[in-house]
C-alpha positions in Angstrom: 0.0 0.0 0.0 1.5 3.5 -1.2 1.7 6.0 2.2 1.9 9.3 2.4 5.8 9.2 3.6 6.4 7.6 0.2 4.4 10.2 -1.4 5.9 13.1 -0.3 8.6 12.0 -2.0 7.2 11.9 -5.7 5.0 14.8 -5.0 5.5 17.7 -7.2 5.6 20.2 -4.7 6.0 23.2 -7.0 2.0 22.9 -7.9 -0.1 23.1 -4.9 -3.2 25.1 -3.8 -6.5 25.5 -4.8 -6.4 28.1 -7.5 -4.3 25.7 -10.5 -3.9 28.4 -13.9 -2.7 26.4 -16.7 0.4 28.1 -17.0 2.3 25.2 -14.2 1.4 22.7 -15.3 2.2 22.9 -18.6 6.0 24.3 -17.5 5.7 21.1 -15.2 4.8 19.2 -18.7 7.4 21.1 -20.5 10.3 20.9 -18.5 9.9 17.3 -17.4 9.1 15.3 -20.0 10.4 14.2 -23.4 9.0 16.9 -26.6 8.2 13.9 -28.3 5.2 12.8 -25.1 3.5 15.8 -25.3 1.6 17.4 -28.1 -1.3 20.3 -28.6 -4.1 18.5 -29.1 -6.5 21.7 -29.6 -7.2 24.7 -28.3 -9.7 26.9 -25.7 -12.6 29.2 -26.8 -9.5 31.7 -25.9 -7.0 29.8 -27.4 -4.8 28.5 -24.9 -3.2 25.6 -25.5 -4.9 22.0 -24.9 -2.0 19.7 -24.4 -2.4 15.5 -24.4 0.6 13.5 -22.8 1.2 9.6 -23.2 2.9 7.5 -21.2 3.8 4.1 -21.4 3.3 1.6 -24.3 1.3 -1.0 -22.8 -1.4 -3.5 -24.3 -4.7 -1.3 -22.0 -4.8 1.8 -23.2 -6.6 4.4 -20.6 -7.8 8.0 -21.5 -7.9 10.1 -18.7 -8.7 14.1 -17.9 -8.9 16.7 -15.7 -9.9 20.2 -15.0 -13.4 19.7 -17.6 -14.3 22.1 -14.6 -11.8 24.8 -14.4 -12.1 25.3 -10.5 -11.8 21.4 -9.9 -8.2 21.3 -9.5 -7.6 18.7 -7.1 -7.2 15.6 -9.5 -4.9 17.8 -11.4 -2.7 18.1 -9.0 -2.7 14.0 -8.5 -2.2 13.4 -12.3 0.9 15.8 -12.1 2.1 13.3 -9.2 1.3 10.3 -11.1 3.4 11.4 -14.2 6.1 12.2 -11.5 6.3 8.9 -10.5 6.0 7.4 -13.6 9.3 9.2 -14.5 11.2 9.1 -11.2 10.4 5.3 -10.2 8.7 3.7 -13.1 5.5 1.7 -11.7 5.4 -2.1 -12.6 1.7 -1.4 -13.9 3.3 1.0 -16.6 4.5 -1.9 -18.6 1.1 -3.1 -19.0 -1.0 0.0 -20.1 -0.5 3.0 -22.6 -1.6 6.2 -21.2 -3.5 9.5 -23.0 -3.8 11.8 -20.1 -5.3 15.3 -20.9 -4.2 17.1 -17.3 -6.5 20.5 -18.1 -9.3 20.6 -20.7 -10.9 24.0 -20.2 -7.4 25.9 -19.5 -10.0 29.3 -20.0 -11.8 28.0 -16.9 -9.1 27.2 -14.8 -7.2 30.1 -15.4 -10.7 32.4 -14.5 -11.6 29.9 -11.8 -14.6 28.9 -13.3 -17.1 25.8 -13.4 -17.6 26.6 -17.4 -15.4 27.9 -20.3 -14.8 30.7 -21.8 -18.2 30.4 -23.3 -20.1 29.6 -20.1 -20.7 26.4 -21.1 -20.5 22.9 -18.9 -18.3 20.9 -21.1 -19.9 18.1 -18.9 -23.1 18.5 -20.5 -21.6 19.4 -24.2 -21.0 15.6 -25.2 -23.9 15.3 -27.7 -24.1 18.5 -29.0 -19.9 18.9 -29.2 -20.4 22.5 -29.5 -17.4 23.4 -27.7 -13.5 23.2 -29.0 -12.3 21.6 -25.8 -15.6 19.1 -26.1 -14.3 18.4 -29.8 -10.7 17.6 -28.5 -12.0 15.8 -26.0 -14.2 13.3 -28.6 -11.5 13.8 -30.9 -8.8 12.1 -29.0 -11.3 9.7 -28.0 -11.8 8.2 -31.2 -8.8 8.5 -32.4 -6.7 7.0 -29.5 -9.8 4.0 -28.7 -9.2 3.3 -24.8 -9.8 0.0 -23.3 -10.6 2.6 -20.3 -11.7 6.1 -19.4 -11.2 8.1 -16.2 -13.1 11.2 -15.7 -12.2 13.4 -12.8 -13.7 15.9 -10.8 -13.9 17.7 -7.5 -16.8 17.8 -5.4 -18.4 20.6 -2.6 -17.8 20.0 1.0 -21.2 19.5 1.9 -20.9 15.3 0.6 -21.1 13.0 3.5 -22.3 9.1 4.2 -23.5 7.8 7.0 -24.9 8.5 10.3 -23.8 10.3 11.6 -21.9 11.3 8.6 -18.3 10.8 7.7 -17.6 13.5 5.0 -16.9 11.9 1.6 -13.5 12.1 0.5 -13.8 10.6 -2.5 -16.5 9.6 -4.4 -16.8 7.5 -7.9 -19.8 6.4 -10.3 -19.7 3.9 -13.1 -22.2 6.2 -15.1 -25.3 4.4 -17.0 -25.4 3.6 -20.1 -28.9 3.6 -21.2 -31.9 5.3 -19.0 -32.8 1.9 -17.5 -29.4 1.9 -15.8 -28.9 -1.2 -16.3 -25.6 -3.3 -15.6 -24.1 -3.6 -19.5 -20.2 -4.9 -20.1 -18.8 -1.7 -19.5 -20.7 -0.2 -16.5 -20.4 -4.0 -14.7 -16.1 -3.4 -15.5 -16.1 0.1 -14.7 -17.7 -0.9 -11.2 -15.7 -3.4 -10.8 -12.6 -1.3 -11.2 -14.3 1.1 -8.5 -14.4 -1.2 -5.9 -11.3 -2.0 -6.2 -10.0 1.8 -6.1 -12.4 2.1 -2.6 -11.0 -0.8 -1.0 -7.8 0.8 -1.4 -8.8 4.2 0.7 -12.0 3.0 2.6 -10.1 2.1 6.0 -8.6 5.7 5.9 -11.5 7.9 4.6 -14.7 8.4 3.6 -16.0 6.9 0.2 -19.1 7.7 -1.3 -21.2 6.8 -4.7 -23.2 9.3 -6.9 -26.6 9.5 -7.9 -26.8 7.3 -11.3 -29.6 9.2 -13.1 -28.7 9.1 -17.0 -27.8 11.6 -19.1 -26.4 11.4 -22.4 -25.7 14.9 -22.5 -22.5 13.6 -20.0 -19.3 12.9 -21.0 -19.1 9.4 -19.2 -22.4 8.4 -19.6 -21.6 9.0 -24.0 -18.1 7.2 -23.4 -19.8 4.3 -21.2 -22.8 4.0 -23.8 -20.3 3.8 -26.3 -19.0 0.7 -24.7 -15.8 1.7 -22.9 -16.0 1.3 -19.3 -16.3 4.6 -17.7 -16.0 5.6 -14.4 -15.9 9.1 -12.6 -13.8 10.2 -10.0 -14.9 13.0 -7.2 -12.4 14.7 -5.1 -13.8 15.8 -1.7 -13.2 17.0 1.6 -10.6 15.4 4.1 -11.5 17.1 7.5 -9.6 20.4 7.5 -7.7 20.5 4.2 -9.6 23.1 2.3 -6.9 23.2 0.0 -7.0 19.8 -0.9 -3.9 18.2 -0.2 -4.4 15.2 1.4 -7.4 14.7 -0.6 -4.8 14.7 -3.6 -2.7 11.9 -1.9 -6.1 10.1 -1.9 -6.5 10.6 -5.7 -3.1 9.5 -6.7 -3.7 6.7 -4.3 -6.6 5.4 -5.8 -5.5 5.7 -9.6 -2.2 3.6 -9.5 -4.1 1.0 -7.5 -7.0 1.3 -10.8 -4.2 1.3 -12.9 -2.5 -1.2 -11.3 -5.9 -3.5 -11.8 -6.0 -3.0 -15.3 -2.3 -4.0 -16.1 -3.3 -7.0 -14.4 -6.4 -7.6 -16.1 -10.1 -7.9 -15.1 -9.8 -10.8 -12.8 -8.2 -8.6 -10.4 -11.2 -6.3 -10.1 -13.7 -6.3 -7.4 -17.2 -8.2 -7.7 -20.1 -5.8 -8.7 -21.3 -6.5 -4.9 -18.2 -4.1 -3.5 -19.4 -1.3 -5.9 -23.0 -1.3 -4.9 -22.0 -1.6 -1.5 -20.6 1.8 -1.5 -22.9 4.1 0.2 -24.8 6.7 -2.1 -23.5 10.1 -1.0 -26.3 12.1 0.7 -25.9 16.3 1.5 -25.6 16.5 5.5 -22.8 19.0 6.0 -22.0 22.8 5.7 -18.3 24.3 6.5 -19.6 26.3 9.4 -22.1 25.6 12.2 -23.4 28.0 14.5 -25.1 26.8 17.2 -27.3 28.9 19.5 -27.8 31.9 16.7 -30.2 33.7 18.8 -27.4 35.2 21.0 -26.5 36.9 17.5 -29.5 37.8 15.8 -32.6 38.9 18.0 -35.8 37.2 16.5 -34.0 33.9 16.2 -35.9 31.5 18.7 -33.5 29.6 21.4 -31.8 26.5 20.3 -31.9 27.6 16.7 -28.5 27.6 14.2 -26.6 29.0 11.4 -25.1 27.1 8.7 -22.6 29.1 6.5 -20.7 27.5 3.4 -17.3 29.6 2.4 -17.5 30.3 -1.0 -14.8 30.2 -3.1 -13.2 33.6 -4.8 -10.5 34.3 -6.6 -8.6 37.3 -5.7 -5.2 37.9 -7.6 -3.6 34.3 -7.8 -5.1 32.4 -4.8 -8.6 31.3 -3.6 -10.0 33.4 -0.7 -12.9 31.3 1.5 -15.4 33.9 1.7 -18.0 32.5 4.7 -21.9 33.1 3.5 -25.2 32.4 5.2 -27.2 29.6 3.3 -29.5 28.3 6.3 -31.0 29.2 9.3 -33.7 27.5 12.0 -33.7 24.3 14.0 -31.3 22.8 10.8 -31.9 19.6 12.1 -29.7 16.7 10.1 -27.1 19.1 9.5 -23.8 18.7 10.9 -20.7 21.1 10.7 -17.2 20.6 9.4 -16.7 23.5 12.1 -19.1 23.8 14.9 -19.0 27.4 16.6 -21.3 27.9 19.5 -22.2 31.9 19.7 -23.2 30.7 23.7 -19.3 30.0 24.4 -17.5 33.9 24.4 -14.2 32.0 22.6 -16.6 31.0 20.0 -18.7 33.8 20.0 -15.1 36.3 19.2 -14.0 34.0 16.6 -17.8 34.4 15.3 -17.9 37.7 15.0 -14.6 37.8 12.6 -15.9 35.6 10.3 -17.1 38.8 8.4 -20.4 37.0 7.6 -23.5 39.3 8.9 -23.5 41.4 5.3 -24.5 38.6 3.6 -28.0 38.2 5.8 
């Protein structure tokens, strides 16, 4: 099992933080690898460069990519690991597979900090329509490079948790459908299967949830897996405390060399479709902040009764600010707090009062 001791030493240091521009990683990409591995593979609405690396010349060829949403940097940051150590200590696994990894797709979203591109559109709901440039390189190196596998990754909000009480969901996956009865065809029943074995690598450690499997053709994964290649989505989430995502990275990286891993060795080292239904389906039971006994703050508020703030994410200059905003107020029962402040406790109550929230109310 990879730990974070060994990590730390493959981990590209230089690229850290929420806020991830194009403009490191592709001087990471540059300066680190061979001319010949990396090529332009299209350009953004603004035309920024849309660069494709392969690695490895294996028999199992595996598409992956990142940053579809420009603010969901976290699986970034893991992919930049994983080429690390593909170059620094070569893998075993890397003999069996061929990799196509796209490390940002909507470079105009990541360097704005944006869900959308430069044309406000969800490039996870463009896969039909292909309307988009960094939608048609997407498709583009999709047919043309024909994966045995694709990985689509993601972050996720804070407020995903499973369980009760709830353990916040640190990762989460889906094998998306493939047809609107959401059924179990080849590839959904080997995409979950490579799932469970990715969550049985991480479960003892953190939290590990499964999405909601509603189809929707309009989505990337749910084209890819209706198309027949197994499919499967990766979430990056909360680890208690780490708003910028670091650990959560470790837990990324982790859980792609041990996929990757599996598919060098071949299908009879995945998990039984049992393990991947077993999963429990992520529910929405957190916010960052909890405010317990708000009515020593805000007259009118009836005893017993709390606030739950979420810290928004803004970009000011180059790095993410957590801005904290009121989204809830009143009994707020089932809701549990990454932080729990109570304004009856005068420690809490000061550190209340300079979270700079009340304009927002």
């Amino acid at each position: 099992m990879i730990g974070f001791s060994e990590y730390e030493q493959i981990k590209v240091k230089a690229i850290q933080g929420r806020y991830l521009p194009p403009e490191p990683v592709y001087d990471f990409l540059k300066g680190t690898l061979n001319s010949n591995a990396v090529e332009v593979a299209g350009y953004s609405v603004e035309h920024r460069e849309i660069y494709a690396l392969k690695l490895g010349n294996g028999p199992k060829r595996v598409l992956m990519w990142s940053q579809m949403h420009g603010n969901e940097s976290t699986t970034t940051k893991a992919l930049m690991d994983l080429i690390q150590k593909c170059l620094l200590n070569p893998p075993k696994w890397l003999e069996g597979v061929e990799l196509l990894l796209v490390p940002v797709l909507n470079p105009d979203g990541a360097r704005a900090y944006t869900r959308v591109n430069a044309n406000h559109i969800d490039l996870n709901r463009d896969a039909q329509r292909l309307s988009q440039p960094e939608s048609q390189v997407l498709r583009s190196l999709f047919d043309s490079f024909a994966p045995h596998y694709c990985m689509n990754l993601h972050d996720q909000r804070t407020i995903y948790g499973i369980g009760t009480p709830p353990r916040s969901a640190t990762l989460s996956f889906l094998a998306p459908a493939a047809d609107p009865g959401r059924g179990f065809s080849a590839s959904r029943r080997t995409a979950a299967g490579l799932i469970g074995l990715m969550a049985d690598s991480t479960r003892a450690e953190i939290g590990i949830g499964r999405y909601d499997d509603t189809f929707n053709l309009d989505c990337v994964g749910d084209t890819f897996q209706a198309a027949g290649v197994p499919t499967l989505l990766v979430e990056a989430g909360h680890y208690p405390g780490d708003y910028e995502r670091e650990f959560t990275r470790f837990y990324v990286y982790k859980a792609l060399c041990k996929a990757l891993e599996g598919i060098a060795s071949g299908p009879d080292a995945f998990s039984p479709l049992s393990e991947y239904q077993a999963i429990p389906e992520n529910t929405t039971p957190f916010v960052d902040i909890l405010v317990e006994n708000a009515h020593v703050l805000l007259p009118g508020i009836p005893p017993g009764h709390r606030l739950g703030l979420q810290l928004e994410e803004v970009l000011q200059g180059e790095a993410i600010h957590f801005r904290p905003k009121l989204i809830d107020k009143g009994a707020l029962t089932g809701v549990w707090g990454h932080r729990v402040l109570d304004a009856a406790k005068r420690r809490d109550l000061e550190q209340i009062n300079g979270l700079d929230f009340f304009p927002l109310l």
